[in-house]
C-alpha positions in Angstrom: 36.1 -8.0 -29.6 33.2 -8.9 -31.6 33.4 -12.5 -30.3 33.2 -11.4 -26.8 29.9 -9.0 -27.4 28.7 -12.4 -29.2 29.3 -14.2 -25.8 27.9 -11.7 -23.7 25.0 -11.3 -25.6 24.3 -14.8 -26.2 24.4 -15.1 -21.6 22.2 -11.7 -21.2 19.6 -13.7 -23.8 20.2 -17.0 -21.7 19.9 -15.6 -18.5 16.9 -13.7 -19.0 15.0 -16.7 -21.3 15.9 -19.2 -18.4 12.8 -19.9 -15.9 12.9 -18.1 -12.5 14.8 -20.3 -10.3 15.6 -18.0 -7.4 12.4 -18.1 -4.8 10.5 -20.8 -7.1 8.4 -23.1 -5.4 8.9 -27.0 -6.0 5.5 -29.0 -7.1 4.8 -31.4 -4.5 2.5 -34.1 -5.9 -1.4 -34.0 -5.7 -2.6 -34.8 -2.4 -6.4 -34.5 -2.1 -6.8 -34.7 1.7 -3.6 -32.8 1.9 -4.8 -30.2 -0.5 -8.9 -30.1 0.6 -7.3 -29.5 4.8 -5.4 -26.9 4.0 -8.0 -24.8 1.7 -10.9 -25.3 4.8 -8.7 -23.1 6.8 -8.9 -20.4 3.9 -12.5 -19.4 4.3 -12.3 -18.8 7.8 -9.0 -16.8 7.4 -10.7 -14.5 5.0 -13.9 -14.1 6.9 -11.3 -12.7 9.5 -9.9 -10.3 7.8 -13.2 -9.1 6.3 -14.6 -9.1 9.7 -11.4 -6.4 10.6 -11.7 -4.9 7.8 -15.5 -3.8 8.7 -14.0 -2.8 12.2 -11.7 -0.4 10.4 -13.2 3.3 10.0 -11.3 3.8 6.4 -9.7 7.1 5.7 -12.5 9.6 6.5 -9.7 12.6 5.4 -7.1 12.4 3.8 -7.0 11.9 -0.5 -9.4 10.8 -2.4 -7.1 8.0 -4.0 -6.5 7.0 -0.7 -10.5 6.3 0.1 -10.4 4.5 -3.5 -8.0 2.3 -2.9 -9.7 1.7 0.7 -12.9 0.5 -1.1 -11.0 -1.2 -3.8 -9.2 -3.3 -1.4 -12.5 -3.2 0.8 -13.9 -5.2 -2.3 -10.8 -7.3 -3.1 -11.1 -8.8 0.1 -14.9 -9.7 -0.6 -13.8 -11.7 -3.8 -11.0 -13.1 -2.1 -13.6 -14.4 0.7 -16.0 -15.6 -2.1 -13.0 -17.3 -4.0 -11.9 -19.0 -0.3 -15.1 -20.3 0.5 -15.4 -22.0 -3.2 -11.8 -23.5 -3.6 -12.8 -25.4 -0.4 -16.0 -26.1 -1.1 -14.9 -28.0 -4.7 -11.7 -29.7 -3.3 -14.3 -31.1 -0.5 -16.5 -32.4 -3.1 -13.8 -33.9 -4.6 -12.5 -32.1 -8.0 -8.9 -32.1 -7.8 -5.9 -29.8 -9.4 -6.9 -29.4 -12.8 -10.5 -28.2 -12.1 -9.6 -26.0 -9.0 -6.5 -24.6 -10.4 -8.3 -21.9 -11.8 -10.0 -21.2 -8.5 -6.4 -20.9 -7.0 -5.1 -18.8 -10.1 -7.7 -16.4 -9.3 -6.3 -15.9 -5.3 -3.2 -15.4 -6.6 -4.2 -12.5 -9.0 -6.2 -11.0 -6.1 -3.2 -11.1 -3.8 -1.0 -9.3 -6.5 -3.8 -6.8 -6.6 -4.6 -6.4 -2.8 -1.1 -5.7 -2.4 -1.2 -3.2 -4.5 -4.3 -1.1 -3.0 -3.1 -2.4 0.4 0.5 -0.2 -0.6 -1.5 3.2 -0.7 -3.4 2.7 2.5 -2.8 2.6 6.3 -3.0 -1.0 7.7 -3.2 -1.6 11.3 -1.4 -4.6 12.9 -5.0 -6.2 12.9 -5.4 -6.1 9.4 -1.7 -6.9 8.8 -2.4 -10.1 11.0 -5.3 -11.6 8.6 -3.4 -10.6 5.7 -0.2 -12.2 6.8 -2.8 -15.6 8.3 -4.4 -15.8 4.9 -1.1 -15.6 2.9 0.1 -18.4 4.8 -2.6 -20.3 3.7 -1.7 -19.6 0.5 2.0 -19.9 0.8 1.1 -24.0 1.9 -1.0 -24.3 -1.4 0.9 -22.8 -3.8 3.6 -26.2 -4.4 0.4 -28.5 -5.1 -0.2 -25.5 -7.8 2.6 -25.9 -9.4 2.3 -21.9 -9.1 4.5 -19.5 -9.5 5.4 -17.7 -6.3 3.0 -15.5 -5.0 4.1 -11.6 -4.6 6.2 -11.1 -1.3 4.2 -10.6 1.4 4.0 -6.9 2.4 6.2 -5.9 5.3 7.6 -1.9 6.6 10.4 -2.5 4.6 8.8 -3.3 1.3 6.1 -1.1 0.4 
């Protein structure tokens, strides 16, 4: 008995040491041009959904939380657009994956958190769209990142 809480024990540790296969996305190798086309479309995706977001009226009733996390995300999507327009700008002058990595890093931590303020407000199907066009985006840089995946993309089945 002992020898088979040993065994079990010994697979819980191994499974949950191992790296996270399921969903991982595979490093493809640097590719500058590849890399700098992809990020030009970024700054123009975000100015989108910035420019809908200023077209939304934001909760004018409702919770306070729920105005909070309508500014927060208000100002999430402001760094994101600031973040866009300077991963493209340094890929087109020509630093590559080590020196923008942190550029991209820092799109991915502000697509964790807009998802997060994006779960406690209303989004219309305009604002869904840019989110979802800007994701993309990401999505098709993340594998010369060698990033971890980026947080599912939100959808009225996962809140």
């Amino acid at each position: 008995m002992t020898s088979l809480r040993t065994i079990a024990a010994l697979l819980l540790a191994g499974a949950l040491a191992a790296p996270e296969t399921a969903g991982a996305t595979a490093q493809l190798a640097w590719d500058q041009a590849q890399v700098t086309a992809i990020a030009q479309e970024l700054p123009k995706a975000a100015e989108n959904l910035r420019s809908a977001l200023r077209n939304e009226p934001g909760p004018t009733t409702g919770s306070v939380g729920g105005r909070r996390s309508f500014q927060r995300f208000t100002d999430i999507v402001r760094r994101f657009d600031r973040e866009a327009k300077h991963l493209a700008a340094s890929l087109e002058s020509g630093q590559g994956h080590d020196e923008t990595l942190p550029v991209f890093e820092n799109l991915a931590l502000l697509v964790r958190d807009g998802r997060e303020q994006a779960r406690r407000i209303f989004l219309t199907d305009s604002l869904s769209s840019r989110i979802a066009a800007g994701r993309a985006i990401l999505d098709r840089l993340a594998p010369y990142y060698d990033a971890a995946p980026l947080p599912p993309p939100l959808t009225p089945e996962t809140p």
